[in-house]
PyMOL Python script that loads the backbone (N, CA, C, O; Angstrom):
from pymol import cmd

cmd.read_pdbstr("""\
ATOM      1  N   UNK A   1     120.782 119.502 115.305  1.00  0.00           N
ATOM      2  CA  UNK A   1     120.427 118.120 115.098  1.00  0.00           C
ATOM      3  C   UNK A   1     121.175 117.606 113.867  1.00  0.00           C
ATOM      4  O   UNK A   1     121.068 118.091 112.740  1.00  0.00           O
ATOM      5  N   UNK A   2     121.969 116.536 114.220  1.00  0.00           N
ATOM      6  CA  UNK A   2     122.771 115.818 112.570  1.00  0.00           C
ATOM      7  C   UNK A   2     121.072 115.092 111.921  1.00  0.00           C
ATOM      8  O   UNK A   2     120.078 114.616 112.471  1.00  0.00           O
ATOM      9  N   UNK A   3     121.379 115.289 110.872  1.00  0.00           N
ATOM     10  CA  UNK A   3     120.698 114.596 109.920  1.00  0.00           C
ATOM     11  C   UNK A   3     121.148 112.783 110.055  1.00  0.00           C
ATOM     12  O   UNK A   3     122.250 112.458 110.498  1.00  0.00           O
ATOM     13  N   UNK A   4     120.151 111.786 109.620  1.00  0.00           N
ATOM     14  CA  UNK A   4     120.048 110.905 109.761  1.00  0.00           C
ATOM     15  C   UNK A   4     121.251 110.420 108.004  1.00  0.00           C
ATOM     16  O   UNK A   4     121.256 111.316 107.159  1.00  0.00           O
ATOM     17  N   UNK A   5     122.060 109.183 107.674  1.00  0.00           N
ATOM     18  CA  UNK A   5     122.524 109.435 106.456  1.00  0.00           C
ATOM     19  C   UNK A   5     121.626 108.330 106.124  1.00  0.00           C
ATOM     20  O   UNK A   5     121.099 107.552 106.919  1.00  0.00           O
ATOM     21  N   UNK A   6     121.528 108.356 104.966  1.00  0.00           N
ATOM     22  CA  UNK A   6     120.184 107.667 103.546  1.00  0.00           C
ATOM     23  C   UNK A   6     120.510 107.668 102.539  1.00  0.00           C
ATOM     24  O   UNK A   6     121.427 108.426 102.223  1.00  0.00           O
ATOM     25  N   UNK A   7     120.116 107.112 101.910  1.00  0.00           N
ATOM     26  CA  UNK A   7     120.873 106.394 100.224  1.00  0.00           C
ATOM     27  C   UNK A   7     119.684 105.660  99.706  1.00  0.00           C
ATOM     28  O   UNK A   7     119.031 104.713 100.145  1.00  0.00           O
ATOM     29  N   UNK A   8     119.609 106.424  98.593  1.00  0.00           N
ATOM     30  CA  UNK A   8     118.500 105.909  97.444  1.00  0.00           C
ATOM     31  C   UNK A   8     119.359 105.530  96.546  1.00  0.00           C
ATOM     32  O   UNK A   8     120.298 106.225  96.157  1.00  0.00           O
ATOM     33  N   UNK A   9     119.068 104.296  96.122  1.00  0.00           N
ATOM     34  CA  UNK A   9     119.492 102.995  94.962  1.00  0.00           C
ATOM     35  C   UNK A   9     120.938 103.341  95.364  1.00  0.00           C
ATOM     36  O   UNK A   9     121.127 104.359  94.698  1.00  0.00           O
ATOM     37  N   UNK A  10     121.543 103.218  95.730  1.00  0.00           N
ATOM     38  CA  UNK A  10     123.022 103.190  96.464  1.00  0.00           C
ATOM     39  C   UNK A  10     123.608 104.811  96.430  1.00  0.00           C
ATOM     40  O   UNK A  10     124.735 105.004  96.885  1.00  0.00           O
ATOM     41  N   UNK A  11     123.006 105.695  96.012  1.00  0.00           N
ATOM     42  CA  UNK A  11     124.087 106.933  95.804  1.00  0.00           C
ATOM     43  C   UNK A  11     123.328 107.960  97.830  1.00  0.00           C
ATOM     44  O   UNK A  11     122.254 108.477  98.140  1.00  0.00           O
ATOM     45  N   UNK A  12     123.957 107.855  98.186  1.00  0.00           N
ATOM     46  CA  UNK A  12     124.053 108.937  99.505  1.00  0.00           C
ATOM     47  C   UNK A  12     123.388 109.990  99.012  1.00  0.00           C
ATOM     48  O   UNK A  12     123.328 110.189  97.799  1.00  0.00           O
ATOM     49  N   UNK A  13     122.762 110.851  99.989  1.00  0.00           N
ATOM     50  CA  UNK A  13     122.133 112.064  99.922  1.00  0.00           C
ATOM     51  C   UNK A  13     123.055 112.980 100.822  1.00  0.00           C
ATOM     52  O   UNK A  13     123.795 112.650 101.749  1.00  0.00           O
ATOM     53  N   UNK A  14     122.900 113.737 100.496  1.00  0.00           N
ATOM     54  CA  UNK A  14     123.719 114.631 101.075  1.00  0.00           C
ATOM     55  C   UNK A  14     122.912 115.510 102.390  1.00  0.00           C
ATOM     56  O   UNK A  14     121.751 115.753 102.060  1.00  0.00           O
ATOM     57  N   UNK A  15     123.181 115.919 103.481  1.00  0.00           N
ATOM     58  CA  UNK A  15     122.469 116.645 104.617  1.00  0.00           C
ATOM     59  C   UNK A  15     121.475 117.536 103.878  1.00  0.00           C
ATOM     60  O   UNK A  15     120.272 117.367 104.073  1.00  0.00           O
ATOM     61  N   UNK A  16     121.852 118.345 103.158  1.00  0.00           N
ATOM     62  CA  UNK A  16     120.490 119.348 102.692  1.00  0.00           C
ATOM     63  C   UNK A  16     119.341 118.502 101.787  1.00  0.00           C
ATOM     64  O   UNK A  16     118.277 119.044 101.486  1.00  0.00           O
ATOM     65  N   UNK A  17     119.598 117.396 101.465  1.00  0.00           N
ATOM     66  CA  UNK A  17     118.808 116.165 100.882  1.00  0.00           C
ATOM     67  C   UNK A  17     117.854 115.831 101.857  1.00  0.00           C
ATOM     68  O   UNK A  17     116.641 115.936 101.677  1.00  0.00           O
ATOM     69  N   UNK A  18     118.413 115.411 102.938  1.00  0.00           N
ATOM     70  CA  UNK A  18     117.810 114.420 104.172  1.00  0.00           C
ATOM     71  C   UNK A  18     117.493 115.511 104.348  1.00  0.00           C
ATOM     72  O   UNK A  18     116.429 115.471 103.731  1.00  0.00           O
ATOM     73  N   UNK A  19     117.577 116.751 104.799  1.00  0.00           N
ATOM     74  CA  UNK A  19     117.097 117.454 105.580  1.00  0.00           C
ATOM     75  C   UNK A  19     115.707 117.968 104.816  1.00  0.00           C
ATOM     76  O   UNK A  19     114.771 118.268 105.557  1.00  0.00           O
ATOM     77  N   UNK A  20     115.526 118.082 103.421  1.00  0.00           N
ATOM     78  CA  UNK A  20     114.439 118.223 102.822  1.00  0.00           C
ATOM     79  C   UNK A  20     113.345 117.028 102.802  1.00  0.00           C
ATOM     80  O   UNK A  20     112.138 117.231 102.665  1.00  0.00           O
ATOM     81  N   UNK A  21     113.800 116.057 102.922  1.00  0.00           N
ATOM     82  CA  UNK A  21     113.378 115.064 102.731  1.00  0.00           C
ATOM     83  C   UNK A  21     112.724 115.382 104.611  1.00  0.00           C
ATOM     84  O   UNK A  21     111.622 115.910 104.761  1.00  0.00           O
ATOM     85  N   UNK A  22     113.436 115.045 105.631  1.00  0.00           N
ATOM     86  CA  UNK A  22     112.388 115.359 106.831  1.00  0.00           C
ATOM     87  C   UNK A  22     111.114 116.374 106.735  1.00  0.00           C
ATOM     88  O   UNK A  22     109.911 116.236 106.958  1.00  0.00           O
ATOM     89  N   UNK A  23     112.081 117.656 106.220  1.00  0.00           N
ATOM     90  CA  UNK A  23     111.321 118.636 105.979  1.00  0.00           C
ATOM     91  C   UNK A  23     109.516 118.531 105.703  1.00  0.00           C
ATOM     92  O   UNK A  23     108.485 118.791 106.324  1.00  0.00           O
ATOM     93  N   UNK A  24     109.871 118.052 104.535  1.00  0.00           N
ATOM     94  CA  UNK A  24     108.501 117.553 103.715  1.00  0.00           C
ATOM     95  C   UNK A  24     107.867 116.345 104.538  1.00  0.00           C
ATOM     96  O   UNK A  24     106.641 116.344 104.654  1.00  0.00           O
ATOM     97  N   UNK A  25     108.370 115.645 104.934  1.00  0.00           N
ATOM     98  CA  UNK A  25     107.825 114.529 105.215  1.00  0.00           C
ATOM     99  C   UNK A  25     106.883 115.199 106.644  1.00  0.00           C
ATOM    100  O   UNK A  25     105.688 114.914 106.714  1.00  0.00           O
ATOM    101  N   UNK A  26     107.503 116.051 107.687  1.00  0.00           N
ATOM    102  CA  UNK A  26     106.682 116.558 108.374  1.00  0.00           C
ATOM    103  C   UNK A  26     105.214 117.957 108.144  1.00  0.00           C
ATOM    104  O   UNK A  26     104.230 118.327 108.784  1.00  0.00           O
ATOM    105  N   UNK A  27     105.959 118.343 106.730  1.00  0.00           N
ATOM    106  CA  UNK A  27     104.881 119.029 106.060  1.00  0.00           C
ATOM    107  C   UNK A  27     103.302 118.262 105.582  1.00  0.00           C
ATOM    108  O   UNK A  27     102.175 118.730 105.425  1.00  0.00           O
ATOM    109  N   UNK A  28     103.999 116.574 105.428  1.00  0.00           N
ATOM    110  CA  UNK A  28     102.779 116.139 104.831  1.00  0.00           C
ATOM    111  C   UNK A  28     102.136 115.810 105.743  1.00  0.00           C
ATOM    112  O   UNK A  28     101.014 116.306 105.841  1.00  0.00           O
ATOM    113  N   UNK A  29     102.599 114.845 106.763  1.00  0.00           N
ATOM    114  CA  UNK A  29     102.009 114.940 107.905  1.00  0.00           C
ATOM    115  C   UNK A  29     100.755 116.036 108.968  1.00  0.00           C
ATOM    116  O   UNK A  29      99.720 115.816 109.598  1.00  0.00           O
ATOM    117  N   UNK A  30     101.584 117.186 108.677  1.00  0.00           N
ATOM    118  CA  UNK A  30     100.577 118.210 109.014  1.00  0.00           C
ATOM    119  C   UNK A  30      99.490 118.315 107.898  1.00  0.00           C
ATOM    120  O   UNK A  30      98.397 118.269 108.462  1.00  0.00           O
ATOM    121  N   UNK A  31      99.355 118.422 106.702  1.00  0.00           N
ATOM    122  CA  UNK A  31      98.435 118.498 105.829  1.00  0.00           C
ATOM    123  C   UNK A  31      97.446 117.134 105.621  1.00  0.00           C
ATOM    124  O   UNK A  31      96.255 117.081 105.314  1.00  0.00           O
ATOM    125  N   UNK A  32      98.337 116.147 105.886  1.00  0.00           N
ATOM    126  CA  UNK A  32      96.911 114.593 106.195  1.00  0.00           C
ATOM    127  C   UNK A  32      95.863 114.995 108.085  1.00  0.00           C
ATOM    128  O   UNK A  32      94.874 114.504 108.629  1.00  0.00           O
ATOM    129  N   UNK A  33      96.685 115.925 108.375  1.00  0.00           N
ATOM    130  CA  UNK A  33      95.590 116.611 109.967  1.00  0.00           C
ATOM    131  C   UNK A  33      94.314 117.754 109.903  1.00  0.00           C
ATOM    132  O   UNK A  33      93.544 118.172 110.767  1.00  0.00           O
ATOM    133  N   UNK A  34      94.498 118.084 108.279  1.00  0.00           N
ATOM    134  CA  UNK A  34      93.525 118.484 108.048  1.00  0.00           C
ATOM    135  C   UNK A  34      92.045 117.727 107.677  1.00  0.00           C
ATOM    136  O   UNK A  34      92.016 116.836 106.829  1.00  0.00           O
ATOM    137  N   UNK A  35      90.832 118.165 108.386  1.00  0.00           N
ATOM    138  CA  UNK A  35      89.759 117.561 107.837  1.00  0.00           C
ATOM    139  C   UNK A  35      89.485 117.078 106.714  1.00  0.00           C
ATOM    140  O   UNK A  35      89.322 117.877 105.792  1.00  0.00           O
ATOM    141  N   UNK A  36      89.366 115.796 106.484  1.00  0.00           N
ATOM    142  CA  UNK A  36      88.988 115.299 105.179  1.00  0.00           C
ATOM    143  C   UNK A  36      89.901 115.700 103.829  1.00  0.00           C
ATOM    144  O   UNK A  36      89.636 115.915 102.646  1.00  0.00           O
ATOM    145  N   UNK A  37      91.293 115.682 104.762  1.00  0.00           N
ATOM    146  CA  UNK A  37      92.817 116.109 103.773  1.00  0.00           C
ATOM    147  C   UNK A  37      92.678 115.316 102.234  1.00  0.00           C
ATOM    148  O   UNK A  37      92.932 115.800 101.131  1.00  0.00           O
ATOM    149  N   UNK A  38      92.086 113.653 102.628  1.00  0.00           N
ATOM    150  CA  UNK A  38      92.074 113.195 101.152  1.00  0.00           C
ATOM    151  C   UNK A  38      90.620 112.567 100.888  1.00  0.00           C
ATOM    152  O   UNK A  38      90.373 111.550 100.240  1.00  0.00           O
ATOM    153  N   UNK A  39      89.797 113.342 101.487  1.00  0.00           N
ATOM    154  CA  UNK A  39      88.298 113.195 100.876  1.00  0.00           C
ATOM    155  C   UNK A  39      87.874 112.355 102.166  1.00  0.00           C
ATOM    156  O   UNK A  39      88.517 111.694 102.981  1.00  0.00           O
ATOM    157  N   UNK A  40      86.368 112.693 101.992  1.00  0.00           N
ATOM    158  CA  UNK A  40      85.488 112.769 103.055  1.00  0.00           C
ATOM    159  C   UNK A  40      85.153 111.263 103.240  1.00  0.00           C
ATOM    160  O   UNK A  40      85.067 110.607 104.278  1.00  0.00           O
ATOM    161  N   UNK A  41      84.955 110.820 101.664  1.00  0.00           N
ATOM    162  CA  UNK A  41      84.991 109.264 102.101  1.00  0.00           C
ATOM    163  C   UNK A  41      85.281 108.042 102.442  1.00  0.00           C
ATOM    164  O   UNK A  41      86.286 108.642 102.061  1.00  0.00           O
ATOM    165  N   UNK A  42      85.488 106.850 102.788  1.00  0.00           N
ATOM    166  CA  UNK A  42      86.043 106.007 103.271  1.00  0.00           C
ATOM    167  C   UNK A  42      87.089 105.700 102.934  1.00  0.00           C
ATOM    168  O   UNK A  42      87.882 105.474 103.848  1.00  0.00           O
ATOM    169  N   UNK A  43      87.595 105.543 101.489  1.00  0.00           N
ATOM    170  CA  UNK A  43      88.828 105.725 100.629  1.00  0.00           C
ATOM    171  C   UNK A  43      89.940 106.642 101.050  1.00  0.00           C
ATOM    172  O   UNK A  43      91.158 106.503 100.937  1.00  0.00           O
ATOM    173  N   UNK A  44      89.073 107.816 101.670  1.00  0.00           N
ATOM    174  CA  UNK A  44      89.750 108.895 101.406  1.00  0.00           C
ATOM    175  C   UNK A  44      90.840 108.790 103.163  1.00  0.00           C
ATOM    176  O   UNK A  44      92.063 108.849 103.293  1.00  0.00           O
ATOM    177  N   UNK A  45      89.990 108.658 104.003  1.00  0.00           N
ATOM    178  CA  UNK A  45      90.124 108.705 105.226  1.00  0.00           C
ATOM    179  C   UNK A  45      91.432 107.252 105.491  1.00  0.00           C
ATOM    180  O   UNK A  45      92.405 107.235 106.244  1.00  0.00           O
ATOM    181  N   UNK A  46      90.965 106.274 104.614  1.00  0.00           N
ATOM    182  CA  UNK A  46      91.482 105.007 104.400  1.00  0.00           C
ATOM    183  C   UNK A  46      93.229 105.242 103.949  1.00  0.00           C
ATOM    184  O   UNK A  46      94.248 104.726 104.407  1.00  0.00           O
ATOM    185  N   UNK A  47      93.084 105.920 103.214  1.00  0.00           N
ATOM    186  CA  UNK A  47      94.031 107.077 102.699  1.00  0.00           C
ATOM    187  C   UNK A  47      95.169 107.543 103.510  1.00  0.00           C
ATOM    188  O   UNK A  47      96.388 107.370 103.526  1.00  0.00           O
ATOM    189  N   UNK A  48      94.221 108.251 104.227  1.00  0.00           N
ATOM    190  CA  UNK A  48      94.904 109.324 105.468  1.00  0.00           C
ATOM    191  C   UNK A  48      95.609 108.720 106.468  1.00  0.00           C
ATOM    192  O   UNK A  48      96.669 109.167 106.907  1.00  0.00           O
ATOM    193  N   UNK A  49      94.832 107.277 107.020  1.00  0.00           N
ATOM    194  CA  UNK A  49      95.623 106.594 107.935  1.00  0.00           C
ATOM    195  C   UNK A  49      96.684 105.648 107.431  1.00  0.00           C
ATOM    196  O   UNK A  49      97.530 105.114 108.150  1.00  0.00           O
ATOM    197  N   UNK A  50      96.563 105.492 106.140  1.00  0.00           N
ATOM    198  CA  UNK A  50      97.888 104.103 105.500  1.00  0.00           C
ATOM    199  C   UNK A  50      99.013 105.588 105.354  1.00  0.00           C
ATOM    200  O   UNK A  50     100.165 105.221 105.587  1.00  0.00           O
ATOM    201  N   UNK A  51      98.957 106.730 105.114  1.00  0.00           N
ATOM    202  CA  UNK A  51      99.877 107.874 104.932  1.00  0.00           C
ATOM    203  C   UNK A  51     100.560 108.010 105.838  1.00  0.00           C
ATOM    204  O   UNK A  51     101.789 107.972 105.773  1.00  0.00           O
ATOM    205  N   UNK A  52      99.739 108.242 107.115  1.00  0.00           N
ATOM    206  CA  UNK A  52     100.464 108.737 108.505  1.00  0.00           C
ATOM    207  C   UNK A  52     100.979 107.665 109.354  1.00  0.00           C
ATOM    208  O   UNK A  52     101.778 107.922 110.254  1.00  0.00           O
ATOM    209  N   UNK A  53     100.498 106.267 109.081  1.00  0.00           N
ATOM    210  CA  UNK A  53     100.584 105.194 109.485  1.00  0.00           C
ATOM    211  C   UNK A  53     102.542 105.090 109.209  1.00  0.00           C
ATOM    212  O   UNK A  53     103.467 104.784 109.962  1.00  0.00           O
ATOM    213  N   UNK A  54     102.474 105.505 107.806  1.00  0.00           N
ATOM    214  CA  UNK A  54     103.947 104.737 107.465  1.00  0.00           C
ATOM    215  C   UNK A  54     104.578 106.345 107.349  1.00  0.00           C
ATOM    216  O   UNK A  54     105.806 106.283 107.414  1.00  0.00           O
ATOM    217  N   UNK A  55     104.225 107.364 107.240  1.00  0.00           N
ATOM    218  CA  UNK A  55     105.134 108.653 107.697  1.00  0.00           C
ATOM    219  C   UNK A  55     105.627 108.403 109.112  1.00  0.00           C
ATOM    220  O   UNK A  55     106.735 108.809 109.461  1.00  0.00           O
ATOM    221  N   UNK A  56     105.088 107.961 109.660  1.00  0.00           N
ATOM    222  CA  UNK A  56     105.065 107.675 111.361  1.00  0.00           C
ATOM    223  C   UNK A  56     106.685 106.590 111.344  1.00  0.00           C
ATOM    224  O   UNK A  56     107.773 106.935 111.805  1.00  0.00           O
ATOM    225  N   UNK A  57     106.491 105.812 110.946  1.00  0.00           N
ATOM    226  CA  UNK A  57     107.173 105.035 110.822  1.00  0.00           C
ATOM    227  C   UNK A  57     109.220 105.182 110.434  1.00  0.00           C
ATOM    228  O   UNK A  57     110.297 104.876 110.948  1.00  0.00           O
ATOM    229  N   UNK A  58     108.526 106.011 108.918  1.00  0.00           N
ATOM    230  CA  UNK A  58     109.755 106.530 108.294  1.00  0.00           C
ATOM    231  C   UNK A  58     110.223 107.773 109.206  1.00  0.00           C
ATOM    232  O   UNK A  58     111.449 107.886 109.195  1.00  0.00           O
ATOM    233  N   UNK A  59     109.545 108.756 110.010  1.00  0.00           N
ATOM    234  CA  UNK A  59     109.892 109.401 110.579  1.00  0.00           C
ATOM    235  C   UNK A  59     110.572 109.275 111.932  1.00  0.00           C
ATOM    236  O   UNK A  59     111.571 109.925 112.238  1.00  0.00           O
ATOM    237  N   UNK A  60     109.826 108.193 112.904  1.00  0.00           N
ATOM    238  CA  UNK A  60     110.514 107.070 114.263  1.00  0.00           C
ATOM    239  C   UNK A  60     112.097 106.529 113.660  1.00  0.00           C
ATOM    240  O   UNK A  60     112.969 106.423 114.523  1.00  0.00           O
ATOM    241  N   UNK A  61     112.469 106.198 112.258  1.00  0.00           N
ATOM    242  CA  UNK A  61     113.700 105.928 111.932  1.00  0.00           C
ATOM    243  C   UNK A  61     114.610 106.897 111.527  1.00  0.00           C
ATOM    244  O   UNK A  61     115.793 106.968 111.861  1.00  0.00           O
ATOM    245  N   UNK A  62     113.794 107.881 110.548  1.00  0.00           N
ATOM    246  CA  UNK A  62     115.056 108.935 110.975  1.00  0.00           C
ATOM    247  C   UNK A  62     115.295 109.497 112.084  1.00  0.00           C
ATOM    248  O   UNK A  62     116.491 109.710 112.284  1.00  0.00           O
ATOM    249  N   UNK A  63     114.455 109.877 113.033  1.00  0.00           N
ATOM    250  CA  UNK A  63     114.927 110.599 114.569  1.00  0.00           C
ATOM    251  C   UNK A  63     115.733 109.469 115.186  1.00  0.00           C
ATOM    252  O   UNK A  63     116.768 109.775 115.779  1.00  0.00           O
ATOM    253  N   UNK A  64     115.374 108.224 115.110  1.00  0.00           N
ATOM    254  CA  UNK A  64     115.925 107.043 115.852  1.00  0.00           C
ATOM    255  C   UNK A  64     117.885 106.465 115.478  1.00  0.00           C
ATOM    256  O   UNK A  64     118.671 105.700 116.037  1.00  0.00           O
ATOM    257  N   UNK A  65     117.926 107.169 114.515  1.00  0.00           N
ATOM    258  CA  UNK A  65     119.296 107.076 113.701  1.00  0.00           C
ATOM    259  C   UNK A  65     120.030 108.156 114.048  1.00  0.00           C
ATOM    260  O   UNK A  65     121.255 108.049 113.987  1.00  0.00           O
ATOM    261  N   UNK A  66     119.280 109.725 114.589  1.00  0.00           N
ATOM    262  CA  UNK A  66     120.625 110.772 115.005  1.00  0.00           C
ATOM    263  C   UNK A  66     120.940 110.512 116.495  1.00  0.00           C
ATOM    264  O   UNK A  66     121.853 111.124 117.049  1.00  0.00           O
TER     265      UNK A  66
END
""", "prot")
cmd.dss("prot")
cmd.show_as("cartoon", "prot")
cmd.util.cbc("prot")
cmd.orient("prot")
């Protein structure tokens, strides 16, 4: 799979960049699927869905770019 290319404040990342950067980004994802990942209460849960909401998002654009 090519890596998607990305640039923070204008300087390029390089493939092992992006590729960490997916990396993690699907790591966090799995860890907001844990029960009550950022607390049990409404905040917390409130939390969980504005996280995965826009991981979702950033993640649909990098796959959508290779």
């Amino acid at each position: 799979m090519k890596e998607p290319e990305m640039t923070i404040e204008g300087q390029r990342l390089s493939e092992g960049e992006v590729m960490t950067l997916r990396v993690a980004l699907a790591s966090f994802v799995l860890e907001l699927q844990q029960k009550d990942a950022l607390g049990a209460d409404e905040h917390g849960r409130g939390m969980v869905a504005g996280y995965t909401k826009c991981a979702q998002s950033v993640a649909a654009k990098m796959w959508r770019s290779t």
